[in-house]
SEBAPA-807649 format. One record per residue: x, y, z of N, C-alpha, C in turn. Coordinates in pm, whole numbers, plus 50000, padded with zeros to 5 digits. Layout:
<atoms>
XYZXYZXYZ
...
</atoms>
This chain:
<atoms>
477954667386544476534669186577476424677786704
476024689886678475434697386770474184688586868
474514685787004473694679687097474024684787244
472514683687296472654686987466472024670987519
471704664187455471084651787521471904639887524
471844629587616472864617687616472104608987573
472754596587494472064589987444472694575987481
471504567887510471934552787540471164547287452
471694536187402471614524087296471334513687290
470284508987314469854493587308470524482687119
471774475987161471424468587054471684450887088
471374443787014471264431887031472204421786942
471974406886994473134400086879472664395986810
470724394186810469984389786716468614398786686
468284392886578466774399386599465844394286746
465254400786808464054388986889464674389687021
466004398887043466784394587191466074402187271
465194413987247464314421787344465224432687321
465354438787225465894451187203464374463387293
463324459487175462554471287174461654468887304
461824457187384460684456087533462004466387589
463694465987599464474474687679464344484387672
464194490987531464354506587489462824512487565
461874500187556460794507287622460734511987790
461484500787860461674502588007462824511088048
463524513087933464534521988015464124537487948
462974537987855462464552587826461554553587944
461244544788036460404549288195461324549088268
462294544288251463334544888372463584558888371
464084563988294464964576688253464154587988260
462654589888223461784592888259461574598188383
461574587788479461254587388600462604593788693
463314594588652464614601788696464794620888686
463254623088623462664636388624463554643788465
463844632988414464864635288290463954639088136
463824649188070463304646587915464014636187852
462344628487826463374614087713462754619087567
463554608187555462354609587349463064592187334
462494582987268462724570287213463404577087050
464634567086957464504565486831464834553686776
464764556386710465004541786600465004545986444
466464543786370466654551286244465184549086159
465894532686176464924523786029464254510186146
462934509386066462274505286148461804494886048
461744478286038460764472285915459824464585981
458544469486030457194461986094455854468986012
455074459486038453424460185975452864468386080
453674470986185452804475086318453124490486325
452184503586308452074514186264451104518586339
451394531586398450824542086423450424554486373
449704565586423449304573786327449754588386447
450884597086398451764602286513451054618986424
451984629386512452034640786425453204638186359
453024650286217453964648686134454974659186120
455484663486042455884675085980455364687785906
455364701585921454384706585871452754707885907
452434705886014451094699686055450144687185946
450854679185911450624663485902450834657585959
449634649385865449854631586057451074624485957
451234615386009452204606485982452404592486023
452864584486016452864570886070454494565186123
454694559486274455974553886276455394539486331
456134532086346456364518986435456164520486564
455084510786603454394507986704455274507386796
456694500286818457344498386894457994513086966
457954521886836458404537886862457254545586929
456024540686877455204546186941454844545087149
455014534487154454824531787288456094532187373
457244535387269458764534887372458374556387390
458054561787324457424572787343456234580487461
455474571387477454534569587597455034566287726
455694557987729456884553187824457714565387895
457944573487785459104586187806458484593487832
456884593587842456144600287866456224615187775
456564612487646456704623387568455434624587429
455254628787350454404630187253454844622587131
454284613387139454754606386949454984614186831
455634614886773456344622886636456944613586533
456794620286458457684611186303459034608386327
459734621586393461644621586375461804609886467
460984603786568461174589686682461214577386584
461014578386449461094567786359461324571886193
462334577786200462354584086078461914577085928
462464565085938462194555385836461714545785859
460654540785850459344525985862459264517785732
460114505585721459444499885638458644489885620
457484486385554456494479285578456304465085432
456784456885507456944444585414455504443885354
455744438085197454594436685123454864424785059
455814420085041456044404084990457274399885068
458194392485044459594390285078460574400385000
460264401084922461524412484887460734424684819
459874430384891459524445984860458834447184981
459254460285011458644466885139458304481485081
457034487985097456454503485131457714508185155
458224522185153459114526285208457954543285256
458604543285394457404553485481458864565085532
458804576885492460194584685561459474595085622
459614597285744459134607785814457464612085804
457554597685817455854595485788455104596485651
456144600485583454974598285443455084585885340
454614580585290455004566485176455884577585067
457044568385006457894577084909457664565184798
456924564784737456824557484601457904557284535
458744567884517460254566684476461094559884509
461204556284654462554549784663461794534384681
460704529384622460524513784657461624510684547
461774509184424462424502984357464384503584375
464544511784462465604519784477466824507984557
467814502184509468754488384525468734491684696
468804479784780468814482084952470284489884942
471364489084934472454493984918472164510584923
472084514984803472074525784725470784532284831
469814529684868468794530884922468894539285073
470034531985158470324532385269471074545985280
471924547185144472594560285190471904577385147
470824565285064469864581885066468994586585202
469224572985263467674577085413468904582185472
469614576285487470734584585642470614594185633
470404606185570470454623985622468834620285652
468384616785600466434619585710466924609885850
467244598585910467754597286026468894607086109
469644610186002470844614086085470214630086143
469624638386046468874650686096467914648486208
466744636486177466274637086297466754634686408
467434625386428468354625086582469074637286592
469524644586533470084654686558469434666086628
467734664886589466924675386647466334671086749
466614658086768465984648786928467104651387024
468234653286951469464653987054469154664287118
468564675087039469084689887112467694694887157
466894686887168465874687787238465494680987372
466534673587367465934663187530467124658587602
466924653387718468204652987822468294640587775
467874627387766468174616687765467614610987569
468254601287478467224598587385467944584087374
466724578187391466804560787393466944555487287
467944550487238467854539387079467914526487102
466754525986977467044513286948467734509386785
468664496986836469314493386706468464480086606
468724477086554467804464486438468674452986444
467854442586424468794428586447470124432486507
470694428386423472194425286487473344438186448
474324446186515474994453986430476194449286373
476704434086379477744426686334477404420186212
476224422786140476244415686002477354423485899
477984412185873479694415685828479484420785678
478524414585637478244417385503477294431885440
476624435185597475304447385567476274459085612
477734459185698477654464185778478184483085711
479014479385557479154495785549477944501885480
476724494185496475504501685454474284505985543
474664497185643473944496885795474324508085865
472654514585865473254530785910472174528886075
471694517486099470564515086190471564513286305
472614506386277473204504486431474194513086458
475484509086415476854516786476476804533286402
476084532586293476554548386237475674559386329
474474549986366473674559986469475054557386579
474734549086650475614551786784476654559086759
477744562386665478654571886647478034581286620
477214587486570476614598986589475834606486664
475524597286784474624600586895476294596186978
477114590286946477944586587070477354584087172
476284574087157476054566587270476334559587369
476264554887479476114545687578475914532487535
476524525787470475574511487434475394500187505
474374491287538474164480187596474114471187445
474594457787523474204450887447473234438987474
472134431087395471554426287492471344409787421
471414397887485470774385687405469754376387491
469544366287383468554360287436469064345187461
469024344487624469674332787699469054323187686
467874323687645467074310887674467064304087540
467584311687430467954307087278469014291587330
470024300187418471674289387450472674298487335
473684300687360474604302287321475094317287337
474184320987461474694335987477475954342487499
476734334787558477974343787590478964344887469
478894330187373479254330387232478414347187154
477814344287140476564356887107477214369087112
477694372387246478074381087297479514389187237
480434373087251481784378687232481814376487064
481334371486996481204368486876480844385286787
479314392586832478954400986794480254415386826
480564415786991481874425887012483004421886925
483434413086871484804408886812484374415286665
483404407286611483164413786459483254431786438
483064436586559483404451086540484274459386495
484634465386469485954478486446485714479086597
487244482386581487584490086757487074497686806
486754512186738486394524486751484944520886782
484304509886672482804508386747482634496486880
483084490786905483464481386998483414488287149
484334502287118484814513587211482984519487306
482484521987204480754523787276479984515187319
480214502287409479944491287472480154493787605
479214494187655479464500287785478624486187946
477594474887821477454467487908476694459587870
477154444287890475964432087845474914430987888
474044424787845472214423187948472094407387920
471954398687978471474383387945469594385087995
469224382887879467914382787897467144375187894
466204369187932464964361787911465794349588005
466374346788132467134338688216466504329688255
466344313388281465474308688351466424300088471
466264302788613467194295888644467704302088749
468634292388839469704299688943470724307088903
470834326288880471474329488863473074329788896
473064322188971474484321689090475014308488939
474524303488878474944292888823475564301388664
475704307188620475984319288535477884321688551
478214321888674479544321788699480424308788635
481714312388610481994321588631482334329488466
480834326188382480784331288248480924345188260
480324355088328480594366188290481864374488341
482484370988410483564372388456484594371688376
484444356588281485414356988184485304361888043
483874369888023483694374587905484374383187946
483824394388061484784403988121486504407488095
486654396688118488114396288112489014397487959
488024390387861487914387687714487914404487664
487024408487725485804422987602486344433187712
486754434587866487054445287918485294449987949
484494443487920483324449187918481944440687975
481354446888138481064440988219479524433288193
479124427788242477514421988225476904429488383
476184439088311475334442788395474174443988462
473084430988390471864425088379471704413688374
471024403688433470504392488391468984391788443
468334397488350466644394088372466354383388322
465664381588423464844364688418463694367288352
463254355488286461684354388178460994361888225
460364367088175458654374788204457984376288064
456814369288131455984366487982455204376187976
454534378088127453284384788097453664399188173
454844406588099454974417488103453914432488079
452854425187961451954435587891452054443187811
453454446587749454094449887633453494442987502
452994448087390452974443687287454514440687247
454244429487131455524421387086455304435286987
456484435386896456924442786773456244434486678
456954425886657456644416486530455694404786586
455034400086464454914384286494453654382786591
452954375086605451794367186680452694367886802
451784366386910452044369287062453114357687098
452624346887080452564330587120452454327786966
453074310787009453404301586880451764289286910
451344294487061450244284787093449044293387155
448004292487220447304295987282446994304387398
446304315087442446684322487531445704324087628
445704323787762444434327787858443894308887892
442944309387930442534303488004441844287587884
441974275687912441754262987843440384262887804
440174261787717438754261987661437644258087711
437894247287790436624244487878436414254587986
437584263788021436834275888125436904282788101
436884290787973437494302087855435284304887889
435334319887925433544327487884433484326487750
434674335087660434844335287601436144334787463
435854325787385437034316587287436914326487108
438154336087151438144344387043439814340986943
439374336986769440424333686706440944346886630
442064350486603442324356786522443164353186404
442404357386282443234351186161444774354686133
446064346786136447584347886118447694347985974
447064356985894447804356685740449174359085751
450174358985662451304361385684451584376685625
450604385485617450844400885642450474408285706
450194402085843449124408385926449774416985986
448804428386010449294441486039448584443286163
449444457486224448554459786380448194454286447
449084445986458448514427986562448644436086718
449084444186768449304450186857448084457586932
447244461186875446094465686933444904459286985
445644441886977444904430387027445634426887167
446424434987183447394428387294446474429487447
445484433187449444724439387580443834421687608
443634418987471442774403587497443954392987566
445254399987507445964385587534445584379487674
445554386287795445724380487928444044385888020
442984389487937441734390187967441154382588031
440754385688155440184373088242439444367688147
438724351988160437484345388090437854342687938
439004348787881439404351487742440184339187689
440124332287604440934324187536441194327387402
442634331287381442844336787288443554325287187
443624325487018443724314386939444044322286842
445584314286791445894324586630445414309386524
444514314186419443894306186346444634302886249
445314295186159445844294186038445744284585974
444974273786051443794263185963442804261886026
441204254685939440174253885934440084248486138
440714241186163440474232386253440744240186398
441374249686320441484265286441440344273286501
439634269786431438294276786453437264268086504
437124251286534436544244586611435684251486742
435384254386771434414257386923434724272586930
435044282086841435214292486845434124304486869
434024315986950432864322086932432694337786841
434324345386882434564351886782435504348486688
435584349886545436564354986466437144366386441
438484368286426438854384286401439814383886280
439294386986169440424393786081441394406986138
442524405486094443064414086147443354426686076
444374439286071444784442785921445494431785841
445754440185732446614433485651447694446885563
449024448385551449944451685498449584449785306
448934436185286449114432685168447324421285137
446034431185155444844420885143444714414685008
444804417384931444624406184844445364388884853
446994394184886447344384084911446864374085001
446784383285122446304376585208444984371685181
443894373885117442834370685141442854353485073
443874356084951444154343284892445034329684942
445714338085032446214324985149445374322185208
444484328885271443434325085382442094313185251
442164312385166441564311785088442304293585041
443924296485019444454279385019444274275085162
444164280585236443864274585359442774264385384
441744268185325440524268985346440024272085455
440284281985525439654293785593438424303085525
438454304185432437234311485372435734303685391
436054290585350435064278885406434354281785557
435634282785665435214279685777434764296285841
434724301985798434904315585819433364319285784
433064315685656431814314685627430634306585708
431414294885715430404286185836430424287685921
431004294885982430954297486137430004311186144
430344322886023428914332086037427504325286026
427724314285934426174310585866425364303686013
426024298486084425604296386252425634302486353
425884319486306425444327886371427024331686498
428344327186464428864332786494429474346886488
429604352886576430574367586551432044368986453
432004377186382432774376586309433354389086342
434584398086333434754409086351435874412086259
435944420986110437054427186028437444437886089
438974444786090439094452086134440324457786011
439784471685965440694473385790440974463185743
441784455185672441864449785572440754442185593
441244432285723440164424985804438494425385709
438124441085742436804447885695436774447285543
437864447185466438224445485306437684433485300
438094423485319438304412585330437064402585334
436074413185417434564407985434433694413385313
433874415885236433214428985122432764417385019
432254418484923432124412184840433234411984712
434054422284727434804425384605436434437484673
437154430684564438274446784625439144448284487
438544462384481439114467984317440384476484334
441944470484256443044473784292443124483784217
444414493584170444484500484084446254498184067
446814497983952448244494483971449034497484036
449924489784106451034495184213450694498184329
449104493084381448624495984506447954480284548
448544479184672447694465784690448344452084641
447204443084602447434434584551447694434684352
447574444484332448514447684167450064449584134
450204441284099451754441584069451724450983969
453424462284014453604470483883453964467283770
454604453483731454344453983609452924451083563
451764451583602450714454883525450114466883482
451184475983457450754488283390450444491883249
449084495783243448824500483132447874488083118
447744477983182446144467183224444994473983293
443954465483262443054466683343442884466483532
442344470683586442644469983739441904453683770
442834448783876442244433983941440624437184009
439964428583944438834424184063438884414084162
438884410884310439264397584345437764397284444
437204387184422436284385584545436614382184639
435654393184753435674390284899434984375484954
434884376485050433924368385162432704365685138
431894382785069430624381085098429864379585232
430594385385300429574380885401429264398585447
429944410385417429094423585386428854428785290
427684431385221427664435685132428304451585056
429664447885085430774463185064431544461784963
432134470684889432934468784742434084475384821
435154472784813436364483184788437624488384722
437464499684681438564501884578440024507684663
441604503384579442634510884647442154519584561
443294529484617443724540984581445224544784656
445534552284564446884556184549447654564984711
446874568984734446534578684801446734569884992
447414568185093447184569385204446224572585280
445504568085349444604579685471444724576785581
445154584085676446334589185791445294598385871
444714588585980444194596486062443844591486219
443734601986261443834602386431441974600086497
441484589686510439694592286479439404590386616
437974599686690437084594486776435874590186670
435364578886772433724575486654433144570286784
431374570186752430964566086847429684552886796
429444543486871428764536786805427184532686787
426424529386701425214533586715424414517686699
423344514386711422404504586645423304493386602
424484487986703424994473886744424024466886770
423714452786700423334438986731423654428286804
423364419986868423534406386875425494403986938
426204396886891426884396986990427774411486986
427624420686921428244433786909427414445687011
426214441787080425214452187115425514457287210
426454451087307426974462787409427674474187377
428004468587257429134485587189427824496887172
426634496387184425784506087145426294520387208
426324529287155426414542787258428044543387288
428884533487263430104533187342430914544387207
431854553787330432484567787201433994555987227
434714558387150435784552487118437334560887048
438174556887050439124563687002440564558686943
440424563886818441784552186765442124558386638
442384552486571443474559986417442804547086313
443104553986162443264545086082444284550985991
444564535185913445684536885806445524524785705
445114531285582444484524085467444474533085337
444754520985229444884530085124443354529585014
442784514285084441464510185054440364523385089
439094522085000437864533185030436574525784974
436124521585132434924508085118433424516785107
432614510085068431434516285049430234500484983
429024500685013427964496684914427934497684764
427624490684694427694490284549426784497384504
426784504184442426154514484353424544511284328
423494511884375422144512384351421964497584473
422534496884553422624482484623422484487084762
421464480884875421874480384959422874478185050
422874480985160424394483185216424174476485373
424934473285451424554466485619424484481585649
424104478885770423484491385855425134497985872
425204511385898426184513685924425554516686100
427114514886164427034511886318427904523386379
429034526386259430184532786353430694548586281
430444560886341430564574286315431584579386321
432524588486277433264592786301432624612686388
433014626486423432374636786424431734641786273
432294637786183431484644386063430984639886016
430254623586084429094614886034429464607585930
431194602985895431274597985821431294581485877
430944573185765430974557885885432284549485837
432654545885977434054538985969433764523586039
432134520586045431864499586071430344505485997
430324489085991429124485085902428794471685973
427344467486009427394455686070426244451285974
426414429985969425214428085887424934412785963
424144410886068424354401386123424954399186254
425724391686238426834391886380428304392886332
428084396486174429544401786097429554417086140
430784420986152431284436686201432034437086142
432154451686101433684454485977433624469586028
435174473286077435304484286132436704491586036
436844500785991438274512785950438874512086059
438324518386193439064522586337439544509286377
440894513986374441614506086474442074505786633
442054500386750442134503486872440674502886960
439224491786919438904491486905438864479587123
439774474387111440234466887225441054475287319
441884485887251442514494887363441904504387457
440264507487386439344515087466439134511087546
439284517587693438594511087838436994511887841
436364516687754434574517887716434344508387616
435104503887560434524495587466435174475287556
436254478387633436624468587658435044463587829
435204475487862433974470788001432434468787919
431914471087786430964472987779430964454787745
432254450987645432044438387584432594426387684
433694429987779433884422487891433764423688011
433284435488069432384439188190433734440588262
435284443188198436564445888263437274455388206
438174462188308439224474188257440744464088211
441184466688099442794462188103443504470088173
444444464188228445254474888324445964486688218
446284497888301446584507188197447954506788183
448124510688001449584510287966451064520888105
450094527788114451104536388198451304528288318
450964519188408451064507288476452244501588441
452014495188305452714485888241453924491988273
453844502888165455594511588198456194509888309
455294515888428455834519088555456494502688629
456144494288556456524478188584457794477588563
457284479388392459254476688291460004484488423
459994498188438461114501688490461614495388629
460324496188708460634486088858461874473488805
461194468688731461924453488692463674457988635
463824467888570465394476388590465884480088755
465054483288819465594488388933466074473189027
464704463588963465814450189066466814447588989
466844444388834467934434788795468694439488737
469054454888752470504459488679471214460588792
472784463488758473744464088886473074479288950
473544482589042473014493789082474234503589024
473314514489028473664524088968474364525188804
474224513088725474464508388615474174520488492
472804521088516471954528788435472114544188435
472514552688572472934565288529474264565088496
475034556488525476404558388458476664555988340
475584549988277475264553288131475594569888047
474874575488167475184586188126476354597088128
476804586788183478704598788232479314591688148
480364602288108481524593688003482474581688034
482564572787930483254562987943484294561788001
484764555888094486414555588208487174544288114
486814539388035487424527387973488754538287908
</atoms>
């Protein structure tokens, strides 16, 4: 591989060890060292999606986590920073997204057999990140010692041999069993990959570090290969998580001093959970992931979220009996807020077409599913085959009731949906509220129900002061944190010697 850039390697011994919060702080570290970065990550499998440039002048979509380890590096989001995204739709089928576009071809395509067709779209793009930037940050996926994935696993060691990276390795201490973790994941290696280990991280620490001895010393002695980190917990870093709901419990302030007590619905395909991350730590804010009726007790907003997969979801939310409470809580005049699927979800109806959505392909050559919505906007929506991939300002007009400060507020965000919502044919429709420049409408309000396309809707500093009279601190802040927090707790000078060749 033709390259002018060095590359360091975030990988981990598990999923969840803080691969992608590292890759993000050390794309500001490196950054800040007056260095061109770029973030990558081969294969990527999250609901959490952005809307980047593409190839060819198309947009495109990578992983949120790529997206903001990008911002960090202070560089421009692109497709080749995530070459391959895949986006779970049940347990065993995922979208397959390559260089930003959906490839309908390779969904059915064996994981095996699959893997060795994406490696030339990863292996090319790193190749053109290499020779474009001084520094390029990876990140690896779960673990790179799964013994059984490992001659098909092109996410961990085949990148690092081809970037010949720098690798850290990193776990999560507060799990217990890290230094096992550690020497367990280096041993399962081949030598040759073992050889690009350049330094442990114990992460998420709680505790007197002096009490740690004399474990790393003797991993040391074991692996030849030093521990050069032990960061202690930090919760409220400001980083969106990758995956998964923030918290397993409640967030912000106890309900009796909460201004305001906002739930958001946890289907189990929820998508773009990340663009909620600005409420998590909102003064006055009490934040609540809903996943039964009893979740929604004293609540003032509701928020559907996206969804990866709405039909399904609408029908879990539905054994839940969430649809019940969801309903009763509008019919008393609570706020409700959809946001894409979310906005599906509120419609009266959502018309699939095969192989999109909630239609399974073997129903080809059937009729298309009807499934009823909510009802609580009067909106129909049909899939379609078709993606829509876009980068949107909108501004908002003739907001009500608890939505009315958004009046006038311009906004800015992306959508990504394969759904195309509208009023039923000779039927009135809720007011539409929300514009895009060519007057097309992307919310509809009917009540104190809101259903919006645009996503990022909480990341606006105009839409966040109009509805909480506060700024979230800004992401570029955040960054400038992650990296501080490298400058206390790595060894010194750890991190540029990353970049000089190995003395081992």
């Amino acid at each position: 591989m033709n390259q002018q850039a060095k590359a360091v390697m975030v990988l981990g011994t598990t999923s969840g060890a803080g691969k992608s919060w590292l890759a993000t702080a050390l794309c500001r570290w490196y950054a800040r060292q007056g260095l061109k970065v770029a973030p990558f990550k081969a294969q990527n499998m999250s609901n959490n999606a952005r809307v980047v440039p593409g190839l060819a002048g198309r947009l495109g979509e990578i992983g949120s986590a790529q997206y903001f380890q990008a911002l960090a590096a202070r560089a421009r989001p692109e497709v080749r920073m995530n070459p391959v995204l895949l986006k779970p739709e049940r347990d065993t089928a995922s979208q397959v997204v390559v260089l930003g576009q959906v490839r309908p071809d390779l969904h059915q395509v064996p994981w095996r057999q699959r893997s060795e067709q994406l490696w030339p779209f990863a292996r090319d793009a790193l190749q053109a990140l290499m020779a474009e930037n001084d520094v390029v940050v990876i990140e690896g996926a779960g673990s790179p010692a799964e013994i059984n994935l490992h001659h098909s696993d092109y996410v961990n060691m085949r990148t690092a041999l081809a970037a010949q990276a720098a690798c850290l390795l990193v776990t999560d201490i507060d799990r217990g069993g890290a230094f096992a973790h550690l020497f367990g994941t280096h041993q399962l290696l081949p030598e040759h990959e073992r050889a690009l280990i350049r330094g442990f991280v114990l992460n998420r620490f709680r505790g007197d570090a002096t009490l740690l001895a004399p474990g790393p010393e003797q991993l040391q002695a074991m692996t030849g290969v030093p521990t050069v980190a032990v960061l202690p917990m930090w919760r409220g870093h400001g980083l969106p998580e990758e995956d998964g709901v923030f918290d397993a419990s409640a967030t912000g302030l106890e309900q009796a001093q909460a201004l305001k007590r906002i739930a958001i619905v946890a289907y189990p395909r929820i998508s773009n959970l990340d663009e909620f991350q600005p409420l998590r730590a909102m003064p006055g804010v009490r934040l609540v992931w809903a996943r039964h009726p009893a979740d929604l007790e004293g609540i003032d907003w509701v928020i559907l979220p996206g969804s990866k997969h709405t039909t399904s979801d609408l029908a879990w939310l539905r054994q839940q009996g969430l649809d019940v409470a969801i309903q009763a809580h509008s019919a008393r005049g609570g706020a409700v807020l959809g946001v894409c699927g979310g906005l599906q979800m509120l419609g009266q109806a959502l018309l699939g077409v095969e192989g999109v959505d909630g239609v399974d392909d073997e129903r080809s050559g059937k009729a298309p599913l009807s499934t009823p919505g909510l009802s609580l906007l009067p909106l129909v929506t049909t899939f379609e085959r078709d993606k829509l991939l876009l980068d949107t300002n909108a501004s908002f007009t003739n907001t009500a009731l608890a939505w009315a400060p958004l009046s006038g507020v311009h906004v800015q965000g992306y959508e990504i949906h394969q759904g195309r919502t509208a009023a039923p044919a000779g039927q009135p429709g809720p007011t539409e509220i929300l514009h895009n420049p060519q007057g097309q409408a992307l919310g509809w309000q009917q009540g104190a129900v809101l259903g919006l396309y645009l996503h990022g809707l909480f990341e606006s500093p105009a839409a966040l002061q109009a509805l909480f009279g506060i700024q979230a601190r800004p992401l570029d802040a955040v960054f400038d944190d992650l990296a501080d927090y490298l400058d206390q707790h790595f060894a010194p000078g750890a991190l540029m010697n990353l970049l000089k060749p190995s003395t081992a």
